[in-house]
C-alpha positions in Angstrom: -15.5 21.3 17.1 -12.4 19.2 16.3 -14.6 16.2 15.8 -16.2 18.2 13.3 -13.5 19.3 11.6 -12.1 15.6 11.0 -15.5 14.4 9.7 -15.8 17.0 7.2 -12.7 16.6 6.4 -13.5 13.1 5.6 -16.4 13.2 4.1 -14.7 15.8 1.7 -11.8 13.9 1.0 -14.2 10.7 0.1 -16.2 13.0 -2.2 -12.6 13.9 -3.4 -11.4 10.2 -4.4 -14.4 9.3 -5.3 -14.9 12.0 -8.2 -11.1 12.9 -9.0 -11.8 16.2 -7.9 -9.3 18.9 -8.6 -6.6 20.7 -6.5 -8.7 23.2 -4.3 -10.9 20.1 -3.0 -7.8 18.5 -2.1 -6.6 21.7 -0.6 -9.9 22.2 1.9 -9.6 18.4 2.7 -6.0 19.3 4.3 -7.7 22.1 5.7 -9.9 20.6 7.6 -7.8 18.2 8.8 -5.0 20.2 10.4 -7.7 22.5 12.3 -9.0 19.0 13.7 -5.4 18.1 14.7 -5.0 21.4 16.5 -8.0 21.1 17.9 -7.3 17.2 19.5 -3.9 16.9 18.9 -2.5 13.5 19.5 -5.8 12.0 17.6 -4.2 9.3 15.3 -7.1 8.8 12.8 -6.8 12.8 12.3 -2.9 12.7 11.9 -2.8 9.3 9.4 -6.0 11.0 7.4 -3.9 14.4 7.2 -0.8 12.3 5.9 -3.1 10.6 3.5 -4.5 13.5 2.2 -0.7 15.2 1.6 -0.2 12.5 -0.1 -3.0 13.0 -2.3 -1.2 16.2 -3.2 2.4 14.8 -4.0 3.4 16.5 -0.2 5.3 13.6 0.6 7.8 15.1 2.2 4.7 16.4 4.9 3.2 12.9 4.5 6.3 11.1 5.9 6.6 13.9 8.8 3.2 12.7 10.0 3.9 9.0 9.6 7.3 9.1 11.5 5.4 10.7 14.4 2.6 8.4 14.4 5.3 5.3 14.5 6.9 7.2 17.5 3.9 6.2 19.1 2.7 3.5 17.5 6.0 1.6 15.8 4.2 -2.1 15.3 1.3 -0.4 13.4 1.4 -2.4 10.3 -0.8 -0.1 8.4 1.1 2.8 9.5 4.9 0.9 8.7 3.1 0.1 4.7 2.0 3.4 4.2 5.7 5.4 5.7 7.2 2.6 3.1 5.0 4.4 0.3 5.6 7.2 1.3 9.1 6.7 1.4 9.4 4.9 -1.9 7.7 7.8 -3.4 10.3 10.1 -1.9 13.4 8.2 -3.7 14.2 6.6 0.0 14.3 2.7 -1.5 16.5 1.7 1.2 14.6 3.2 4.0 11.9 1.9 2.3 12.7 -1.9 1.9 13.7 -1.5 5.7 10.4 -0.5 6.9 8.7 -3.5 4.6 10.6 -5.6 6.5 9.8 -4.5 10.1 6.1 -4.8 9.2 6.9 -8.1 7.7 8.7 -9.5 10.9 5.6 -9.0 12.4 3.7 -10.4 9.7 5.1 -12.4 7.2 2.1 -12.6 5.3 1.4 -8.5 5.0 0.4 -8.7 1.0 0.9 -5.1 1.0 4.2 -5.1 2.3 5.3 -8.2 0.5 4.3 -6.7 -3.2 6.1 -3.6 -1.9 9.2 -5.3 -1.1 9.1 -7.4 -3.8 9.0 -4.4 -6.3 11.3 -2.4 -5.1 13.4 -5.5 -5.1 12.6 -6.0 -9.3 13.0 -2.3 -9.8 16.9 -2.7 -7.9 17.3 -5.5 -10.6 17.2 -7.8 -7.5 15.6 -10.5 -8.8 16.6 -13.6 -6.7 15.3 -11.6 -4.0 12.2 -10.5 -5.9 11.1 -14.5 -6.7 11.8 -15.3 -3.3 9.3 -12.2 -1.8 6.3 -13.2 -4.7 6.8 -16.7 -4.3 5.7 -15.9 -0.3 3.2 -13.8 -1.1 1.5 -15.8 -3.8 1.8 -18.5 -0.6 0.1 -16.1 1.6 -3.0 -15.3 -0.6 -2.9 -17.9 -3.7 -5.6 -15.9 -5.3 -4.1 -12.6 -5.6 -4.0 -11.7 -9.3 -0.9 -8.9 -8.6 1.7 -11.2 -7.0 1.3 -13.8 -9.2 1.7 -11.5 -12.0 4.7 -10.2 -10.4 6.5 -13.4 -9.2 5.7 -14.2 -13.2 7.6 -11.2 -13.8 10.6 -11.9 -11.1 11.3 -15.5 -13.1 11.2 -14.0 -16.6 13.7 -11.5 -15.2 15.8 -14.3 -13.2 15.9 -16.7 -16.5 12.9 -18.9 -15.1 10.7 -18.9 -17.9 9.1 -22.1 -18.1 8.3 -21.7 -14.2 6.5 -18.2 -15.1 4.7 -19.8 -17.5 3.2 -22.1 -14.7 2.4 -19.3 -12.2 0.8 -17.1 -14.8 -1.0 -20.1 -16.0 -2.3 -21.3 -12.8 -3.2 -18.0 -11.8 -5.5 -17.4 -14.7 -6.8 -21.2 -14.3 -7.8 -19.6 -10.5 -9.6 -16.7 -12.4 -11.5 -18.8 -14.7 -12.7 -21.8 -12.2 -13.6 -18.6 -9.6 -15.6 -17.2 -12.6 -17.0 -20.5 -13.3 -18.1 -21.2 -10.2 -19.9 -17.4 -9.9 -21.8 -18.5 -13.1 -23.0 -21.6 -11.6 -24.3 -19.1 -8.5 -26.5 -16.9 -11.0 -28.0 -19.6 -13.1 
C-alpha cells in the first residue's frame, strides 16, 4: 500500500505543478506522501518528494526537517545538499546556506545549481568579488548557460567592471543567436 501511496502522491503532485493547482491539491499531495513514509519508512524518494511538496506550501521549516535527515544518511547527495541550501535560503539561514553550496561544491566544482546559488547569495550580501569569482566558474562550467552569464554580467556591473560585463552579456547573446542560427539551418 505504501508504494501506492507514493505514486499517487506523485502523480498528484505532477498534476499539481503542472496546472498551478490551488492549496487543497497541494494539501492531498502531502497527504499522500507522509502515509507512504509511514508505511516504508526510511524510503528516500518518499521523504525528498514529501520535503518537496512542503516546500510547495512555504513549509520550509518541515522541508528542511526532512532534508537534514535524509543528509544524515546520505551527506554527499549533491541533489539533496542544493535543495537543504534552498531550503535554507528561503528560511533566512544565508550562512548555513552558503555553507552547504559549498560542501556540494567541494564535491563538484561544477554543480550549476550550486554555483548560481552561491553566487547569489554572495550578490545579495553585496559580496561582489566573491560573486564574479563564483559566475566566472560557472559560466566556465557550462558556457552556454543564459542565467550565469547574466549573473556574472550582473557581479561586474556591481564590482565596477563594466566594460568586462559588456563582453560576457555580449558573448552570451552572440551564443544564443549562432545556437539559433544553426537550429534554423536544421529546419530548412
Amino acid at each position: 500500500i505504501g508504494m501506492s501511496l507514493f505514486l499517487t502522491a506523485h502523480l498528484v503532485q505532477t498534476i499539481s505543478d503542472t496546472v498551478n493547482s490551488d492549496h487543497g491539491f497541494r494539501e492531498l499531495t502531502i497527504d499522500h506522501y507522509e502515509e507512504a513514509l509511514e508505511s516504508i519508512p526510511g524510503k528516500m524518494a518518499i521523504a525528498r518528494n514529501l520535503a518537496l511538496a512542503y516546500g510547495s506550501l512555504h513549509r520550509y521549516q518541515d522541508a528542511l526537517k526532512l532534508y537534514e535527515r535524509l543528509l544524515q544518511e546520505s551527506p554527499t547527495d549533491l541533489l539533496l545538499l542544493t535543495e537543504t541550501a534552498q531550503t535554507l535560503k528561503l528560511l533566512h539561514h544565508e550562512e548555513q546556506a552558503m555553507s552547504m553550496y559549498r560542501t556540494a561544491l567541494e564535491q563538484e566544482s561544477c554543480h550549476l545549481d550550486a554555483l548560481n546559488g552561491l553566487g547569489n547569495l554572495y550578490l545579495s550580501h553585496q559580496e561582489y568579488g566573491k560573486a564574479v569569482h563564483t559566475f566566472r566558474q560557472a559560466v566556465k562550467c557550462a558556457p552556454s548557460s543564459a542565467y550565469a552569464s547574466f549573473y556574472l554580467g550582473e557581479s561586474m556591473t556591481r564590482s565596477g567592471l563594466v566594460e568586462e560585463a559588456y563582453a560576457v552579456w555580449k558573448q552570451s547573446l552572440e551564443r544564443v543567436s549562432t545556437r539559433n542560427g544553426q537550429e534554423k539551418e536544421m529546419f530548412k
